[in-house]
SETIVO-763720 format. One line per 10 residues: their letters; for each residue x, y, z of C-alpha. Coordinates in Angstrom, 1 decimal, m for minus. Layout:
# residues N
A) X/Y/Z ~ ...
# end
This chain:
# residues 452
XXXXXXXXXX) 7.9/m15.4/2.6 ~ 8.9/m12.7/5.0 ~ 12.5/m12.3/3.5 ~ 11.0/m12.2/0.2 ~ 8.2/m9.6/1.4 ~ 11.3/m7.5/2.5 ~ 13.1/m7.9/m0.9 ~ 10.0/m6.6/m2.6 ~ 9.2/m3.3/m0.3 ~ 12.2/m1.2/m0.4
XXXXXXXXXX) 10.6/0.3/3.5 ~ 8.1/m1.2/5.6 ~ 7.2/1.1/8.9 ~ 5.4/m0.1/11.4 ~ 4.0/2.6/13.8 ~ 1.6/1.5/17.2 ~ 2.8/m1.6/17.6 ~ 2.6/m0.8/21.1 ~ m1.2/m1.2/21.1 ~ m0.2/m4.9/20.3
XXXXXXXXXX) m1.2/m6.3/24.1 ~ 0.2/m10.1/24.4 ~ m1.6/m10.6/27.8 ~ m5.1/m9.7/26.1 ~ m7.2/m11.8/23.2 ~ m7.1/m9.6/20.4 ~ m8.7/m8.9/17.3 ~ m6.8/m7.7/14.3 ~ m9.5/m5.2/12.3 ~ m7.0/m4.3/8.7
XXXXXXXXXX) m7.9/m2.3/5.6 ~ m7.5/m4.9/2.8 ~ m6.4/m2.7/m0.4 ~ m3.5/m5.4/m1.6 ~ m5.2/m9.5/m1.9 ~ m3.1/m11.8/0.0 ~ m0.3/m9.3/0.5 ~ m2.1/m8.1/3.6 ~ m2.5/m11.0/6.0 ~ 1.2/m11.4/4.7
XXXXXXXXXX) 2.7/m7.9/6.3 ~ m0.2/m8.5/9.5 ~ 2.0/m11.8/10.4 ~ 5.7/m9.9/10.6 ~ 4.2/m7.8/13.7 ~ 2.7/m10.1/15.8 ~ 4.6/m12.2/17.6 ~ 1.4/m14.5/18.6 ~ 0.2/m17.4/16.2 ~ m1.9/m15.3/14.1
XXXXXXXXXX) m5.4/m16.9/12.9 ~ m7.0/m15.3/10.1 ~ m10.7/m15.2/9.0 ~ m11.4/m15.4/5.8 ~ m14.5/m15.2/3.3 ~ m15.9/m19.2/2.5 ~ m15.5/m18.8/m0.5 ~ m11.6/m18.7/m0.6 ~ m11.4/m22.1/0.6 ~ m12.9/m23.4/m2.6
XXXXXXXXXX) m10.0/m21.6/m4.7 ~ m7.7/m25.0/m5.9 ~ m4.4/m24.7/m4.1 ~ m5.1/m21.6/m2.2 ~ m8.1/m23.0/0.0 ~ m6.0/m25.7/1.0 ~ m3.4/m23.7/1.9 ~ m6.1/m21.7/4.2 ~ m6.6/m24.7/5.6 ~ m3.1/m25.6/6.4
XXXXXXXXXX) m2.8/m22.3/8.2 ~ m5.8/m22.5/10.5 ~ m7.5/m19.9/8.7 ~ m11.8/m19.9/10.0 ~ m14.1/m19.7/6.7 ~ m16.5/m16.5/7.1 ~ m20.5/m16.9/5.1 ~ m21.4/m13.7/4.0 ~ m25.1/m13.1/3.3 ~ m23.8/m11.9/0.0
XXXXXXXXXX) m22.4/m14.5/m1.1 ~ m25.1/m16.4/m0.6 ~ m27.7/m15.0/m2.6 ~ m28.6/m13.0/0.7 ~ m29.9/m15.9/2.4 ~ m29.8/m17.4/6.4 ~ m26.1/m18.0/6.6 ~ m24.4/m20.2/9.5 ~ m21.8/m19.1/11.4 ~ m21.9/m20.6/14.5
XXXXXXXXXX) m18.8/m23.1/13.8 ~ m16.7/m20.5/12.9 ~ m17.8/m18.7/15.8 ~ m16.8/m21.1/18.1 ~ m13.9/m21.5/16.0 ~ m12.6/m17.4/16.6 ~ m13.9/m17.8/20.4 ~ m11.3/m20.7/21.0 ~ m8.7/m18.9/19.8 ~ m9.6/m15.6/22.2
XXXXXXXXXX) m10.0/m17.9/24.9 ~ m6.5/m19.2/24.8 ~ m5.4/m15.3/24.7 ~ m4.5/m15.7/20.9 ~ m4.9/m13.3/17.4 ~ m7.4/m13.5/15.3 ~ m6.8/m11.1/11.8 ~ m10.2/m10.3/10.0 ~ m10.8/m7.6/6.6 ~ m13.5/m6.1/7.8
XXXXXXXXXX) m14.3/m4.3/4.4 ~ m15.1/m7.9/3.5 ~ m13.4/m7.6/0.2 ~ m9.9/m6.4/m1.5 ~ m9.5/m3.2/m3.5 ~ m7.3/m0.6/m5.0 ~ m8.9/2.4/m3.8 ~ m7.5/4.8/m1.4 ~ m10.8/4.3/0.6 ~ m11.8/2.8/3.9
XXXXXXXXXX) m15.0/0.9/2.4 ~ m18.2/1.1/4.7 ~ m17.5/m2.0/7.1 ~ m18.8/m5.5/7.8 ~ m20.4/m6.2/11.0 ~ m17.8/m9.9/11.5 ~ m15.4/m8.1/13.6 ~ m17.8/m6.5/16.0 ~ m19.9/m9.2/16.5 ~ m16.9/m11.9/17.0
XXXXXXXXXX) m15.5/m9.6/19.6 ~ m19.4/m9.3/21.1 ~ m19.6/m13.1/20.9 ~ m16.5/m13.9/23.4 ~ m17.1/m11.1/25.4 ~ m21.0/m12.5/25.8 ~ m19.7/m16.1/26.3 ~ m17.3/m14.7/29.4 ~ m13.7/m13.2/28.1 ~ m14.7/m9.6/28.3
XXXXXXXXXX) m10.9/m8.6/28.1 ~ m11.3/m8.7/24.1 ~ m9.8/m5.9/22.3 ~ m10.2/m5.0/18.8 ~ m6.9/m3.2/17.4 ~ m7.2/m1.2/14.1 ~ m4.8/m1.7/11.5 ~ m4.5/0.3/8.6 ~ m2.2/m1.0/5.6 ~ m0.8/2.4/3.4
XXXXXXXXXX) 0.9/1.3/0.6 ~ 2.6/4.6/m0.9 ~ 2.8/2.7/m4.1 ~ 0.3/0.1/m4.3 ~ 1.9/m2.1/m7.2 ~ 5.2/m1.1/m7.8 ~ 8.4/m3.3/m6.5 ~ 10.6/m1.2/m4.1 ~ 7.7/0.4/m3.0 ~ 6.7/1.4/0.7
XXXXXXXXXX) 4.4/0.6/3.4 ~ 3.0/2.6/6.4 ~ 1.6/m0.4/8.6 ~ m0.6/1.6/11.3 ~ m1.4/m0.2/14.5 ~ m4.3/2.1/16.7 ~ m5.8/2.5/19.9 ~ m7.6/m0.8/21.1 ~ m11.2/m0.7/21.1 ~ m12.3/m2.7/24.6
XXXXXXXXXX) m15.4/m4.6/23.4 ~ m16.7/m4.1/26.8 ~ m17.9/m0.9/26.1 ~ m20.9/m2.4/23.9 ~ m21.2/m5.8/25.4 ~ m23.5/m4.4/28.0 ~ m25.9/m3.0/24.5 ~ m25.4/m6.5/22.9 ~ m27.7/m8.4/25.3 ~ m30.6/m6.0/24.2
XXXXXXXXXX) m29.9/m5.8/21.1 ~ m26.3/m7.8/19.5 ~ m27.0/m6.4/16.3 ~ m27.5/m2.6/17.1 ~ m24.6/m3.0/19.6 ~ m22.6/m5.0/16.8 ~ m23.6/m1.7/13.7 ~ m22.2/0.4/16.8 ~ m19.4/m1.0/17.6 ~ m18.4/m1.5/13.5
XXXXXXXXXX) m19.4/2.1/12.7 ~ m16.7/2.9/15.7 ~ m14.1/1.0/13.8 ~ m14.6/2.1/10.7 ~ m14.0/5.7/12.6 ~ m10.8/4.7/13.9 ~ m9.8/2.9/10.5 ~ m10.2/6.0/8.5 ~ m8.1/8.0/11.1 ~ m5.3/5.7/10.3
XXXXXXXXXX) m5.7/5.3/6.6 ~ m5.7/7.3/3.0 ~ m9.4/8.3/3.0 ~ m10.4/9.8/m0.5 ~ m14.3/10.0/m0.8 ~ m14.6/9.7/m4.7 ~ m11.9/7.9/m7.2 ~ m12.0/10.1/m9.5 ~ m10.1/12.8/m6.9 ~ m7.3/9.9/m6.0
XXXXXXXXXX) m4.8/11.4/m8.7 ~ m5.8/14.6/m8.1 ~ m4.8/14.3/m4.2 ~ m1.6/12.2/m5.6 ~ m0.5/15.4/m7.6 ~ m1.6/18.1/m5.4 ~ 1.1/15.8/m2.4 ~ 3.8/16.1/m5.1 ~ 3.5/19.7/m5.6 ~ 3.4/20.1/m1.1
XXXXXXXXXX) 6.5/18.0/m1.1 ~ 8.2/20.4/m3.4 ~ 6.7/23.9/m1.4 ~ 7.9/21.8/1.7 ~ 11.5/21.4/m0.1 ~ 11.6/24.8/m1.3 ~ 11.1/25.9/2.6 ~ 13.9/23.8/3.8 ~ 11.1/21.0/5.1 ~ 12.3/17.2/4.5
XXXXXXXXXX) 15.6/17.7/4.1 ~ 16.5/13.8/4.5 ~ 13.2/13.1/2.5 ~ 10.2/11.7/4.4 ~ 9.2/8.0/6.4 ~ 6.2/6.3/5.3 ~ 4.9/7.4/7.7 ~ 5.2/11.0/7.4 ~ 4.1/11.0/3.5 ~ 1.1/9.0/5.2
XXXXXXXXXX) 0.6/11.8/7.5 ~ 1.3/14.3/4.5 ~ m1.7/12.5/2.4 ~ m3.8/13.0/5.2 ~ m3.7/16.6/6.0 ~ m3.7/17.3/2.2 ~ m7.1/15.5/1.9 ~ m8.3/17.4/5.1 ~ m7.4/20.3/2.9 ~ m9.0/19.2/m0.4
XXXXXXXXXX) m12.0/18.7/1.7 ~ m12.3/22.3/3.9 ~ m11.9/24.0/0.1 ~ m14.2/21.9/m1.3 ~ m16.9/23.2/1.7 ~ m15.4/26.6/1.5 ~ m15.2/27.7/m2.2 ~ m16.9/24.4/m4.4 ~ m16.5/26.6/m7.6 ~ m12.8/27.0/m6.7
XXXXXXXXXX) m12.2/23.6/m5.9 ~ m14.0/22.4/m9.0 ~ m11.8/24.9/m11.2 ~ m8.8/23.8/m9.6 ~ m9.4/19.9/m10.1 ~ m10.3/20.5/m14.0 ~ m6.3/22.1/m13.9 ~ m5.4/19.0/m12.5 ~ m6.6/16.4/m14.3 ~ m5.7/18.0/m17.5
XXXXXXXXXX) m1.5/18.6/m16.3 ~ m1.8/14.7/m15.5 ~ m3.6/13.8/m18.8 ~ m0.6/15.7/m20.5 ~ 1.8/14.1/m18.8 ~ 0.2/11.1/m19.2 ~ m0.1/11.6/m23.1 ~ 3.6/12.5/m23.2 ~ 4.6/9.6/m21.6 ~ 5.9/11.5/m18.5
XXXXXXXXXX) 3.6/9.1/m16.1 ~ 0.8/10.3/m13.8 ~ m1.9/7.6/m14.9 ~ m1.7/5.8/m11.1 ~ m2.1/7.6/m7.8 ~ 1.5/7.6/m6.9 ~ 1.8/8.7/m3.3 ~ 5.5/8.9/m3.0 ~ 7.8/9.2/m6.5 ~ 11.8/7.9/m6.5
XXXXXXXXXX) 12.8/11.3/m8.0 ~ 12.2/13.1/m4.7 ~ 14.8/14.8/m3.3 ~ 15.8/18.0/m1.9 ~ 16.8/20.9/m3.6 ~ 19.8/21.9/m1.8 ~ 20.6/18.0/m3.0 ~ 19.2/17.5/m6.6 ~ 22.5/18.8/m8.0 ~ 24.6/16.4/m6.6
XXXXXXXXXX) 21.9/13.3/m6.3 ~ 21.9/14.2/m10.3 ~ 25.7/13.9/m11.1 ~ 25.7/10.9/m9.2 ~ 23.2/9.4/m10.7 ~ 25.1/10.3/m14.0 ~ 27.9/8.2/m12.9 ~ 26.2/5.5/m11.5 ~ 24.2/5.4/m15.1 ~ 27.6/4.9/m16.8
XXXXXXXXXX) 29.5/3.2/m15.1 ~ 27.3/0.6/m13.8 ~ 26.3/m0.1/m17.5 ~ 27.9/m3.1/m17.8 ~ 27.2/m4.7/m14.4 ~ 23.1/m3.9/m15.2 ~ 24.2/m5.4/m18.5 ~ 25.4/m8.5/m17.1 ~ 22.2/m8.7/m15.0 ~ 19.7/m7.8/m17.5
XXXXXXXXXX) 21.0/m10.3/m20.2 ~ 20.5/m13.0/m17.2 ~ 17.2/m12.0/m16.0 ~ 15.7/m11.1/m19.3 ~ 14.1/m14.7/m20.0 ~ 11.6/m14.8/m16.8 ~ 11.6/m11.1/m16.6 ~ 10.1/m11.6/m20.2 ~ 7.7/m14.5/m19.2 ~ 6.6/m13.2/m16.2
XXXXXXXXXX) 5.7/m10.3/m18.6 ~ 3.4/m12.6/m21.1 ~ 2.1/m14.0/m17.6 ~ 1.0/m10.6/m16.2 ~ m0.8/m9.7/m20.0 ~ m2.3/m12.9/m20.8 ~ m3.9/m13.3/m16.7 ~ m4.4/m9.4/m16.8 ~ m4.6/m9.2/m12.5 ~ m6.7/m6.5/m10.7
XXXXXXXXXX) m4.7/m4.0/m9.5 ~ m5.0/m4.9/m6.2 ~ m3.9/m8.3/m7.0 ~ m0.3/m7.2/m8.9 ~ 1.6/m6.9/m6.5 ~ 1.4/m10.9/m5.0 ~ 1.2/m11.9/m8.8 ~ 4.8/m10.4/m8.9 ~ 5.8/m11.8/m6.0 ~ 4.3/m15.4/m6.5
XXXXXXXXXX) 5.3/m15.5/m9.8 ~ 8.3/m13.6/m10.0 ~ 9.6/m15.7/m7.0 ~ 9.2/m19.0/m9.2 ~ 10.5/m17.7/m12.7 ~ 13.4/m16.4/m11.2 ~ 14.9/m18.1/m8.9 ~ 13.6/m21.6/m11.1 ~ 16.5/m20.4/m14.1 ~ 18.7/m19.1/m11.7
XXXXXXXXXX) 19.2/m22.8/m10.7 ~ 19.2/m24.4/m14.2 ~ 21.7/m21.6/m14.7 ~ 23.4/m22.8/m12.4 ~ 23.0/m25.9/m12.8 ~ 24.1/m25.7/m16.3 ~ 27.5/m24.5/m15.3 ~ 28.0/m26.8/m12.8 ~ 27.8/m29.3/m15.6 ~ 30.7/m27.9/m17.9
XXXXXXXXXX) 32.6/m26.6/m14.8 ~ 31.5/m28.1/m12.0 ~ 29.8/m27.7/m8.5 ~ 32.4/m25.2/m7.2 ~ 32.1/m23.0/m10.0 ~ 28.5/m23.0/m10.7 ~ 27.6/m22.3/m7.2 ~ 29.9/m19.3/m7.3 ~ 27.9/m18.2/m10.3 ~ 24.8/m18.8/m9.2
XXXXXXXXXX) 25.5/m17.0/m6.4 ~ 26.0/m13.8/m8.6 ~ 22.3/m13.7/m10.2 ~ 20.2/m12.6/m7.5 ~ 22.6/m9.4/m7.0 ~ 22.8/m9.0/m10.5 ~ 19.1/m9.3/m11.0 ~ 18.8/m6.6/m7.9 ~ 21.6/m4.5/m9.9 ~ 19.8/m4.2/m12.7
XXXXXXXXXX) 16.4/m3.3/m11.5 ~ 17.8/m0.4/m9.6 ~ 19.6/1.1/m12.7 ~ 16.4/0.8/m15.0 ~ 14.9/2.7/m11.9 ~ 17.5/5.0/m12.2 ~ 17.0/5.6/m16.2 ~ 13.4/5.6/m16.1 ~ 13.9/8.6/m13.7 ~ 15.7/10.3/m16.1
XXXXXXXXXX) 13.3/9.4/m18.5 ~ 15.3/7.7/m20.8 ~ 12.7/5.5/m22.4 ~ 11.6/5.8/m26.2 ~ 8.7/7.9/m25.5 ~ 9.6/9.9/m22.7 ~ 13.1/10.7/m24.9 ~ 10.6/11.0/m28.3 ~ 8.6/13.5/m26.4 ~ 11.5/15.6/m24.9
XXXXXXXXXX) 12.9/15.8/m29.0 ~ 9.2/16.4/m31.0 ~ 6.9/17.8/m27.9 ~ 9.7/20.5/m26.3 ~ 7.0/23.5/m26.2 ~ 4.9/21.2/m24.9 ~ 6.9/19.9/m22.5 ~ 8.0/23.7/m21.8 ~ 4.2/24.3/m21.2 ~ 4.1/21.5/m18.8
XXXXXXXXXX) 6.7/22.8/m17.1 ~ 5.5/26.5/m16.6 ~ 2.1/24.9/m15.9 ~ 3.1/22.8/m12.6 ~ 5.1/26.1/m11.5 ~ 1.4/28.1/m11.8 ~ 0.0/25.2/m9.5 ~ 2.6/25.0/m7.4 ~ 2.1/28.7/m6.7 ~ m1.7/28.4/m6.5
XXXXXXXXXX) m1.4/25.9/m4.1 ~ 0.8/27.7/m2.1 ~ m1.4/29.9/m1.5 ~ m4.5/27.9/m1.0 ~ m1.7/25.8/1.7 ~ m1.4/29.2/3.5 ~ m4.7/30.3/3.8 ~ m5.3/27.1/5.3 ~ m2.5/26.9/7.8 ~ m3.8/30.4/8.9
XXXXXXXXXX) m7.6/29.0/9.4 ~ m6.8/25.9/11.5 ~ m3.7/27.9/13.5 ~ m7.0/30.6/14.2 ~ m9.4/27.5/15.2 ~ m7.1/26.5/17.4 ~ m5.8/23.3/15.3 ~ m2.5/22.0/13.9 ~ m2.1/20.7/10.1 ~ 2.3/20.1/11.3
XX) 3.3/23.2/8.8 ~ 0.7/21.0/5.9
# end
């Protein structure tokens, strides 16, 4: 799983992980914006067994709660799940206080559900009051570490992932305020993760400003370009970073100039609903695009795509004729199941995983047959490269927009594609400006935005 977690995200940084103490029990508090992708990228940076906590209700899912179960994972009652009755939790309690007792990890979604927002949800109190149970009951060396999981691209194969370990919270700060009162001490001690989480994460207060933030980064990363930033493009991390400081922004104009800021986001949303109309993309909060790159480069990255384009056409050929059948049914899968957002990216991977490589082998297989074992091995061996092949040249042609409506739209829409065009350049300037104005404010407060 971890091989095919690294096939499927082209980048995954990991920054922090020296907050990850193996001498102390610790408590691994994650944003949950990407279903059972999450607990999957938690486990490649721990070293320690890790044990991970889990709503009840998941173990009742056929399959998938016995594979909880298989893995050690501790059920979780929620209140809310249980038409906000008395729940019990005092086995899986003792269950999480075993574990920090023998100095191990326990891995718990404290926004108690999955999502595809670009929000840090208001937390659960689980967490804080597991870490405020074992501290009570005698380990007071518990730590809670924050973990925010920024996925640049939520959905999208050869995407990347920031994975942002924090500073450990010592839960012996509130233990002391637990034996008065556990569940003030345990609200306190939540709302002080939830502060921590959000200083690691994408933190967008209402959805409707997601694509709007999306667009206004893509417009920075081309003033940045233009100034000679980024030259090598930009790490996870630092488009994480980017996100971040543009949302700080979007916030200090909204409190500055609200009729600005509203006037502003009405431009926005209209350049992505035309680009959107004309097939150009825009509909999903894309934090990082494939088409990056900077100026001084785009020339040459462009003839070289060029060639790649032709004459890798008939390798991506070869691929794509092989790959077609479970590309296709994986497809009809994806349409006919329709998966939240937040769970497409482990429906690919689950799924793609079995339709693939399951005809790669009857391919094989097949051959074998006629030409026997030596042969079909050798051509079996081809199909995962080829497959791999041709998914980066469709990248490369949708990025030239080479697709029936993006090329229909460049032919019968050319003024207003040309309006588009002279559009984004008005923004881009506009927000050049507003970007300077604001460098200037936090350089006279006596803060840094790292040249926004």
């Amino acid at each position: 799983m971890r091989g095919a977690l690294r096939v499927y995200y082209r980048t995954v940084e990991v920054t922090g992980r020296e907050h990850l103490d193996a001498s102390r029990p610790t408590i691994l508090a994650a944003t949950h914006g990407n279903s059972i992708v999450d607990p999957l990228l938690l486990g490649l940076f721990e070293d320690r067994q890790v044990t991970f906590c889990a709503r009840d209700g998941l173990f009742k899912v056929p399959l998938f709660g016995r594979l909880l179960r298989a893995v050690g994972a501790v059920p979780i009652a929620r209140p809310s799940d249980h038409g906000k009755g008395n729940v019990d939790n005092a086995g899986a309690f003792a269950a999480a206080r075993k574990v920090l007792e023998d100095r191990g990890v326990i891995a718990i979604f404290p926004e108690g559900h999955t999502h595809e927002r670009l929000k840090v949800h208001r937390l659960k109190t689980g967490a804080a009051r597991i870490a405020l149970d074992a501290a009570i009951a005698g380990d007071t060396n518990v730590q809670i570490v924050p973990v925010a999981l920024n996925y640049l691209v939520r959905q999208a194969f050869r995407s990347d992932v920031h994975v942002a370990f924090g500073h450990p919270i010592d839960a012996r700060a509130f233990a002391a305020a637990a034996a008065d009162d556990p569940r003030a001490a345990a609200r306190s001690l939540t709302d002080h993760l939830e502060e921590a989480l959000r200083e690691l994460a994408v933190h967008v207060d209402e959805t409707e400003d997601e694509r709007v933030i999306a667009q206004v980064t893509s417009l920075i990363v081309d003033i940045r370009h233009e100034e000679g930033l980024d030259g090598g493009g930009q790490t996870p991390a630092e488009r994480t970073a980017l996100v971040r400081r543009v949302v700080d922004a979007y916030r200090w104009l909204t409190e500055r100039d609200p009729e600005k800021t509203a006037g502003l986001r009405r431009r926005l949303q209209r350049y992505l609903e035309e680009r959107t109309d004309l097939g150009l993309g825009g509909e999903s909060a894309a934090l990082q695009h494939r088409s990056e790159a900077s100026k001084g480069a785009a020339s040459k990255r462009f003839r070289s795509r060029r060639r790649f384009i032709v004459l890798g056409a008939p390798a991506a050929l070869y691929g794509a004729v092989h790959n077609a059948p479970p590309y296709l049914l994986l497809r009809g899968f994806l349409r006919v199941t329709k998966p939240r957002k937040d769970r497409q990216a482990l429906t690919k991977l689950l799924v793609g995983l079995s339709l693939f490589g399951g005809s790669w082998v009857a391919y094989a297989l097949a051959v074998a047959m006629v030409f026997g074992p030596v042969a079909g091995l050798a051509y079996g061996l081809t199909l995962p490269f080829a497959a791999v092949f041709a998914l980066r040249y469709a990248t490369e042609v949708r990025l030239h927009r080479l697709n029936w409506r993006g090329l229909r739209s460049l032919w019968v829409h050319s003024e207003r594609i040309a309006a588009l065009r002279d559009e984004r350049d008005a923004l881009k300037g506009e927000i050049a400006a507003l970007r300077e104005e604001y460098l200037a404010e936090m350089a006279a407060q006596g803060g840094s935005a790292a040249a926004g």
